[in-house]
N, C-alpha and C positions, 0 to 999 in steps of 0.2 A: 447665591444665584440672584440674577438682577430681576425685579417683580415685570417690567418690561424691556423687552428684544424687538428691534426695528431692522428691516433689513429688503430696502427697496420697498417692495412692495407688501411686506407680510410683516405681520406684527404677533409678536409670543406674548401672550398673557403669561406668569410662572403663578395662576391662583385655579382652583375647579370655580366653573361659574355659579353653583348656586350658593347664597349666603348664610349666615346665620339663622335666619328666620326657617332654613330646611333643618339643618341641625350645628349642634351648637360648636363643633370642631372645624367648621367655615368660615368662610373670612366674616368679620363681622358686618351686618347691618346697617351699623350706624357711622360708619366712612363712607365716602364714594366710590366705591368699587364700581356700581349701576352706572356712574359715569363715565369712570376708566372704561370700561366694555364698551359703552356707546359712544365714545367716544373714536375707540379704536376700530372698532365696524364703519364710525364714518369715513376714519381716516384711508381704511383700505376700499371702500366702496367708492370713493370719487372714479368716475371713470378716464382712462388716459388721457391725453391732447390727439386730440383728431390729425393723421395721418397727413403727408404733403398730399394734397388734390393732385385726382389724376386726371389726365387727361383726356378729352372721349377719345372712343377708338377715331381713327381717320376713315372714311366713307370709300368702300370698295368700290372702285368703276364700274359698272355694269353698262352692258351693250345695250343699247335702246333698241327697244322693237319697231323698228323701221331698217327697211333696206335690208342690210346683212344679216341682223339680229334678227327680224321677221323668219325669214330662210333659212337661218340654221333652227329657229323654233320650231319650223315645218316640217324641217329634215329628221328633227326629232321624234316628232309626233307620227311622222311615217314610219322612221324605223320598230318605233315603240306598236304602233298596231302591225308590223308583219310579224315581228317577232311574236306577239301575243296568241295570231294567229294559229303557229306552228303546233 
C-alpha cells in the first residue's frame, strides 16, 4: 500500500498520526512524518480559485411617486384602511 494517496482534493495518509514518542509500534520519531502531516493539511487547506464574478442584479423599475404612482399609493392606502375598518 502506497504511504500517500492524492486524489483532487483529499489526500490518504496510510500511517496513525501519532509517533513514536506515544508508543513504540508508531512510526518513528525521528523521520519527518510531522512534515508529511503538515505538509498535506497545507496542501488540502488552500482555499479554491474564486468563482467567475457575477454580475449585480439589474435594478427593477419602480414607478416614481408623482402623477400615477402617487394615486395608485393613495388608492392603496384607502383600500387598506376600509378593509381594516370591517
Amino acid at each position: 500500500m502506497p504511504l500517500i494517496a492524492v486524489l483532487g482534493n483529499v489526500i490518504a495518509l496510510n500511517m496513525y498520526p501519532p509517533s513514536s514518542d506515544s508508543r513504540s509500534d508508531f512510526w518513528d520519531a525521528t523521520t519527518e512524518g510531522d512534515i508529511m502531516m503538515s505538509n498535506a493539511l497545507g496542501f488540502v487547506g488552500v482555499a479554491p480559485p474564486p468563482a467567475a464574478p457575477v454580475a449585480p442584479p439589474k435594478p427593477v423599475p419602480v414607478m416614481p411617486l408623482s402623477g400615477l404612482g402617487l394615486m395608485i399609493v393613495g388608492i392603496l392606502v384607502v383600500a387598506r384602511r376600509r378593509f381594516m375598518q370591517r
